[in-house]
C-alpha positions as CSV (number, residue, x, y, z in Angstrom):
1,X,-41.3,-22.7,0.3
2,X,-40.1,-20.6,3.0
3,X,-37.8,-17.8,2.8
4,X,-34.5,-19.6,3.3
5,X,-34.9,-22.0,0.9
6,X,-35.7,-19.0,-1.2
7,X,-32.5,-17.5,-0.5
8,X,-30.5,-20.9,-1.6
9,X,-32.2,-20.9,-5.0
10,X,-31.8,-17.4,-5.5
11,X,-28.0,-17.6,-4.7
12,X,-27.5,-21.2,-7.1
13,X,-29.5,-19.5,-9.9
14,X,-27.1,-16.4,-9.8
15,X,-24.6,-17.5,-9.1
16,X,-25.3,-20.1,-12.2
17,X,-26.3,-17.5,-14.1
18,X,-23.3,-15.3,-13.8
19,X,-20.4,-17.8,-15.2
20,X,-23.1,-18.5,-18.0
21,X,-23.1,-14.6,-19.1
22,X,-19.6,-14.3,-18.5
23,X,-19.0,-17.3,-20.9
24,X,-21.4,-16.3,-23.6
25,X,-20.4,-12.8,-23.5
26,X,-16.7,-13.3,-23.6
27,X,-16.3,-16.2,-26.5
28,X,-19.4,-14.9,-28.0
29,X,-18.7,-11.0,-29.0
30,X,-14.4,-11.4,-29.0
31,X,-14.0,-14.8,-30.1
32,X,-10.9,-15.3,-28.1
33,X,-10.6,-18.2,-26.2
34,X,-7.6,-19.3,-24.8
35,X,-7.3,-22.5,-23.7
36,X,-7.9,-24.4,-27.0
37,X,-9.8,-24.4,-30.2
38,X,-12.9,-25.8,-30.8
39,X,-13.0,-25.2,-34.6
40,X,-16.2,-23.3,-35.0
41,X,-16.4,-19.3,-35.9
42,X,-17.8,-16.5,-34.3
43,X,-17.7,-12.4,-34.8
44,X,-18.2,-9.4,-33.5
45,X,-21.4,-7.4,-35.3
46,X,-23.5,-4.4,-35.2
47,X,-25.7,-2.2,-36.7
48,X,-25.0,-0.2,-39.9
49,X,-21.4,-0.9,-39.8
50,X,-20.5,0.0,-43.0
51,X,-20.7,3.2,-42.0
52,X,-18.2,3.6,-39.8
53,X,-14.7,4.5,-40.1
54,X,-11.6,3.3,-38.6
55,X,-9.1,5.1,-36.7
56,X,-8.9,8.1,-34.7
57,X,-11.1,11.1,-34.6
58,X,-12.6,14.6,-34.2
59,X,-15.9,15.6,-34.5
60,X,-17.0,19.8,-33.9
61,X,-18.7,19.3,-30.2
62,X,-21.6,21.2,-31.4
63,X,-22.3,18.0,-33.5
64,X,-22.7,15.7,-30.7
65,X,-25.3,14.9,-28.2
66,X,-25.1,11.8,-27.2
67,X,-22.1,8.5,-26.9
68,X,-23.1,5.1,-27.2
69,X,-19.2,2.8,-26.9
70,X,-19.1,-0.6,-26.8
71,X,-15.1,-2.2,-25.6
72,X,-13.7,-5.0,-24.7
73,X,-10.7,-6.1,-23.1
74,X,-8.9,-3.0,-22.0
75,X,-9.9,0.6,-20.6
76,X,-12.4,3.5,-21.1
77,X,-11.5,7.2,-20.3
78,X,-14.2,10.2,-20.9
79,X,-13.1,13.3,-19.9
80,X,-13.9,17.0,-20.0
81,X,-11.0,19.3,-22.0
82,X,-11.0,22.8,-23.0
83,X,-11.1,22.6,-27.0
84,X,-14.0,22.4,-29.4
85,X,-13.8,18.8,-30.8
86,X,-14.9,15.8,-29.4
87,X,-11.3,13.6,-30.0
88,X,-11.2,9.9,-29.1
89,X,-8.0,7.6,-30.2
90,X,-6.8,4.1,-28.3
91,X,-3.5,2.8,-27.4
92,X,-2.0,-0.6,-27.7
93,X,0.5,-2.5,-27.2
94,X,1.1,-3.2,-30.6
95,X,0.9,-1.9,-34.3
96,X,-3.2,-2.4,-34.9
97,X,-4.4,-3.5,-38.5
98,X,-7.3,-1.3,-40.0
99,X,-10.0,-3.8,-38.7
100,X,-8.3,-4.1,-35.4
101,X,-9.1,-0.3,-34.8
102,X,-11.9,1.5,-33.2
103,X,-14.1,2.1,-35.5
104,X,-17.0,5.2,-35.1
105,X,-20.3,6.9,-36.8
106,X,-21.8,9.7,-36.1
107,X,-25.6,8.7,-36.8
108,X,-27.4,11.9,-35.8
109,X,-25.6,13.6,-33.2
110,X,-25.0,10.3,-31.3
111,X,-21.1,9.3,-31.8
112,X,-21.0,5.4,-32.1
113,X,-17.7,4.1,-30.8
114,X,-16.8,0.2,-31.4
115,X,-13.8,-2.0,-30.5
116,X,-12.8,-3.0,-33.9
117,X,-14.6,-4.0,-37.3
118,X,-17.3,-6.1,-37.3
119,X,-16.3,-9.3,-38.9
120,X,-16.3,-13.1,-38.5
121,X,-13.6,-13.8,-36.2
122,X,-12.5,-17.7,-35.9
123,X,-12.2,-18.9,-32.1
124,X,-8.6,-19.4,-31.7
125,X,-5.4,-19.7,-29.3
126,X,-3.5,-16.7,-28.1
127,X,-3.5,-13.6,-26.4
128,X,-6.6,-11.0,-26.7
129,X,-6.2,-7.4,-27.7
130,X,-6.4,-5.1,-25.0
131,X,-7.0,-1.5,-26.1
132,X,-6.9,2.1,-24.2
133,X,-9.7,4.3,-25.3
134,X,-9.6,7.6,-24.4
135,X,-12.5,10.5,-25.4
136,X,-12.4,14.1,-24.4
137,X,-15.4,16.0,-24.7
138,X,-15.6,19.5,-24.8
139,X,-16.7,21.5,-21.5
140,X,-19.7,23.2,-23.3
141,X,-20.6,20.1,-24.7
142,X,-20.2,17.6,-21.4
143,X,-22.0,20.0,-20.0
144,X,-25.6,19.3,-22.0
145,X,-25.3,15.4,-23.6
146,X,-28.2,13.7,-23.5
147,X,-27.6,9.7,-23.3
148,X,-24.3,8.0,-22.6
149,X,-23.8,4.4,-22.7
150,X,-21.3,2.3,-22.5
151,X,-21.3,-1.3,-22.8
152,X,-17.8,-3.2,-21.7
153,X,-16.2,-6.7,-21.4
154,X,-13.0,-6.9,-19.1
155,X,-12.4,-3.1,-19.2
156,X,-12.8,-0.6,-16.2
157,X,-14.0,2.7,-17.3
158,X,-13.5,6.4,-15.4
159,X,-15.8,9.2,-16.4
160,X,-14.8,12.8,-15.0
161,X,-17.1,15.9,-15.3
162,X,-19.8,14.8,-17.5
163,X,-23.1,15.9,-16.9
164,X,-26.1,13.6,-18.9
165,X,-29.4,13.0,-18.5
166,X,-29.2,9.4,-18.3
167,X,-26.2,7.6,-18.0
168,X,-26.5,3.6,-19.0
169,X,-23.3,1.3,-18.3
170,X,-23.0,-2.1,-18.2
171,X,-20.3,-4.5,-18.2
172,X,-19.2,-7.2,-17.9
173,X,-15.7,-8.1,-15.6
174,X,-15.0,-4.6,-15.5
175,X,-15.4,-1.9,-12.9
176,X,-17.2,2.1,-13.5
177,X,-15.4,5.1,-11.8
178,X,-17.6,8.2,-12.0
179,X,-16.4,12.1,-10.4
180,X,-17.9,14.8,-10.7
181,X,-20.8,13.9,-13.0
182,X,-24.4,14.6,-12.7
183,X,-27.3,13.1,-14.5
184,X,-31.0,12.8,-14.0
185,X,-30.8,8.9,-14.2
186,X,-27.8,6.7,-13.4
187,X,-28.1,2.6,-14.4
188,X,-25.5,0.4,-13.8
189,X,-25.7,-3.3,-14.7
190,X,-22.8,-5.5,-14.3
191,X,-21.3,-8.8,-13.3
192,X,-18.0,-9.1,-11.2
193,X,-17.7,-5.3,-11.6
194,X,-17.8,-2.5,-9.1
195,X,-19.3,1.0,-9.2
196,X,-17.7,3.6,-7.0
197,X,-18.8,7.2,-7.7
198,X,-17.3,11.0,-6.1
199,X,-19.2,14.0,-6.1
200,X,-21.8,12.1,-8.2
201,X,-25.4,14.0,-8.4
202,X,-28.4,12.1,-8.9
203,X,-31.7,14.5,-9.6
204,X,-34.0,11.5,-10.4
205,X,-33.3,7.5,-10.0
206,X,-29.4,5.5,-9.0
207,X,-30.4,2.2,-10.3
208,X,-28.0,-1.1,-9.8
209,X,-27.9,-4.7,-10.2
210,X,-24.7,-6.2,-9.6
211,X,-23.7,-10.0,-9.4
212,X,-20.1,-10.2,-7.4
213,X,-19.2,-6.4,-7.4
214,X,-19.9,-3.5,-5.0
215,X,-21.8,0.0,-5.4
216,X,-19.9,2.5,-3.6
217,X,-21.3,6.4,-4.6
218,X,-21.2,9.8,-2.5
219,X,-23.0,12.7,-3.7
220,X,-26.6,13.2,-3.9
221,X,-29.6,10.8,-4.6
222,X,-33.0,11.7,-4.8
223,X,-34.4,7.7,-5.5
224,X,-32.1,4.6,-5.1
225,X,-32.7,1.0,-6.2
226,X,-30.4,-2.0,-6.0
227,X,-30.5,-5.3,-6.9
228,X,-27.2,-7.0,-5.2
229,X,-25.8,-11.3,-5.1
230,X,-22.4,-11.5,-3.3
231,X,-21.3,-7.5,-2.9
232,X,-22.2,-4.9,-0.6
233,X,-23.9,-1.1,-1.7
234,X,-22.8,2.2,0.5
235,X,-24.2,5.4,-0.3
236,X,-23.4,8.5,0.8
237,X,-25.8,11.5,-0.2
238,X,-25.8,15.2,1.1
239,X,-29.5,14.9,1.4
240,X,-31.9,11.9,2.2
241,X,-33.7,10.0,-0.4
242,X,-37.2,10.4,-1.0
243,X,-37.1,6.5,-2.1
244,X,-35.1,3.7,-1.3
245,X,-35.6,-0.4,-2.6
246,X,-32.6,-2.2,-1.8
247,X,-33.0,-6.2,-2.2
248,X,-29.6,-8.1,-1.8
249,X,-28.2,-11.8,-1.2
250,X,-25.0,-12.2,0.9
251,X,-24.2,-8.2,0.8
252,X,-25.0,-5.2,2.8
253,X,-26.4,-2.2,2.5
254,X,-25.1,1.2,4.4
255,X,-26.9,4.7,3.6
256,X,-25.2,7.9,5.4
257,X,-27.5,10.7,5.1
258,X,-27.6,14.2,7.1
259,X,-30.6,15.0,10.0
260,X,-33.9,15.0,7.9
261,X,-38.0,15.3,7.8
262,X,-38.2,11.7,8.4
263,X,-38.4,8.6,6.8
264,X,-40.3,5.0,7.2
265,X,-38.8,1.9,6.7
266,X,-40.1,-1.5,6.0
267,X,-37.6,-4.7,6.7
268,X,-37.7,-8.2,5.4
269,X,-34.9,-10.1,6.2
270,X,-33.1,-13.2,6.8
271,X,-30.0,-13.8,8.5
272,X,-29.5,-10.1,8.7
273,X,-29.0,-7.0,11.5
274,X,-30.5,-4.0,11.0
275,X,-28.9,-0.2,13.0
276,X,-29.5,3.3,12.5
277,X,-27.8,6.1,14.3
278,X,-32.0,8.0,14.1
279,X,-34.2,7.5,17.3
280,X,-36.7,5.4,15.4
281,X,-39.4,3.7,16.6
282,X,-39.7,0.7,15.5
283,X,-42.6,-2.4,15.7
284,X,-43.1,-5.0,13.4
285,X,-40.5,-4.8,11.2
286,X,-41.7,-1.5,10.3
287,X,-39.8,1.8,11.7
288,X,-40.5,5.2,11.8
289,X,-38.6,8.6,11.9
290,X,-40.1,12.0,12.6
291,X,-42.9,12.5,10.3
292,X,-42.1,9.7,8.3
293,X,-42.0,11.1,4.8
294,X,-39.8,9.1,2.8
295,X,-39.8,5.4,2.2
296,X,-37.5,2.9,2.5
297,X,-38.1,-0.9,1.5
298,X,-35.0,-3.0,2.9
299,X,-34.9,-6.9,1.8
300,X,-32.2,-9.2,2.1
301,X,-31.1,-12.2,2.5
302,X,-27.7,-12.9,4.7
303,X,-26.7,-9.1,4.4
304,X,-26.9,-6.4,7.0
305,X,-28.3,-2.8,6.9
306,X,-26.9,0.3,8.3
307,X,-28.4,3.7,8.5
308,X,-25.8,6.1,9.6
309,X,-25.9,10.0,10.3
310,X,-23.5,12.1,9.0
């Protein structure tokens, strides 16, 4: 099988793949479906939930170390504040029952923030809940967290002056806006969702896979990998990346970086241009820059790449 029948498959399985997750995830975990009822139940479960509590809250930031939220259908806001408590409380449109409300547990120093009770939830006509979370964490304490995930379905989230050592987010229909954050690890997994990042520092690894939605992230980046079907990946960073593996179908890939050591690049591609503002020399798919000290592997399939200076 040669490489463009590769590329075919590879765009028909993801592409496949994609409305399948969407589906699952969507009438799976809410159990809203709109369009009619097919008279079978589903729910919305996890882990020790009898020990959480419903409603809003505030928890002494010495007390937590790391968030774990998990939302659907709405937005997520995590903020820095100058107070002592970690506070989080949502919005609706509407008066919420008790097992409509977030619901949260502190297991350990990591708060535990869910959409609403866990419950068996029959799949039925009408409109879905949509929800505004907001959390606040203290300076001190978004200063040293350890893990933050958060897991969505058609919500966008914005995180603003949080510094982690790993951040995980995933989502599903719903885009991540980061500023100001800085973590030793940054993973984003999503379908039909974007990633766009400001004055984001990465010490260690930004790692993406995306179906139908765009990375977009200025800062700093000491490692990128990304995985990409059907959106393109631009990033920016203040100094160049010791590693790069970029593989994408029908996107493109542009890295700005500033005058460097050097780097080497290795290029597999089909149906795709490849520029760089460096004096390279290049032979065999294979260039070179000055001394040649970092690595960049560049694969793709109908997408361009672009290394620009800045």
């Amino acid at each position: 099988m040669d490489r463009r029948q590769s590329a075919i498959i590879r765009i028909i399985a993801w592409s496949v793949a994609a409305a399948a997750l969407v589906t699952i995830l969507v009438l799976g975990l809410t159990g809203n479906f709109h369009w009619f009822n097919i008279g079978f139940s589903s729910g919305y479960y996890y882990r020790d939930s009898g020990k959480y509590q419903a409603g809003a809250g505030k928890i002494d930031g010495s007390e937590i170390n790391d968030l774990d939220i998990n939302w659907m259908g709405g937005s997520v806001r995590v903020e820095v504040y100058d107070g002592d408590t970690v506070q989080f409380y949502e919005k609706a449109s509407r008066d919420l029952k008790e097992n409509e409300q977030l619901h949260y547990y502190n297991k350990n120093g990591r708060l535990m923030i869910q959409y609403q009770k866990a419950q068996k939830k029959m799949l039925s006509m009408g409109k879905s809940l949509s929800k505004e979370l907001t959390i606040k964490i203290p300076e001190d304490t978004g200063k040293r967290l350890g893990y933050v995930g958060i897991d969505t379905i058609s919500s966008n989230t914005r995180i603003k002056g949080i510094t982690a050592d790993r951040f995980n987010l995933n989502s599903t229909s719903g885009d991540f806006e980061l500023e100001k954050c800085k973590t030793a690890k940054l993973e984003m997994d999503s379908t039909s969702g974007c990633l766009t990042g400001l004055d984001v520092t990465v010490e260690d690894k930004l790692n993406t896979s995306t179906t139908s939605g765009s990375v977009n992230v200025k800062g700093s980046c000491r490692k990128v990998e990304s995985d990409t079907v059907s959106g393109d990946v631009v990033i920016e960073s203040s100094t160049c990346p010791d590693k790069i593996r970029t593989d994408s179908v029908s996107g493109e890939f542009m890295l700005t970086i500033p005058e460097n050591d050097g780097f080497t690049y290795h290029l597999d591609t089909v149906s795709g241009s490849f520029n760089c503002d460096f004096g390279v020399t290049h032979a065999d798919e294979r260039g070179t820059y000055k001394d040649g000290g970092a690595s960049f592997n560049l694969d793709s399939v109908s997408g361009d790449f672009t290394i620009k200076k800045k």
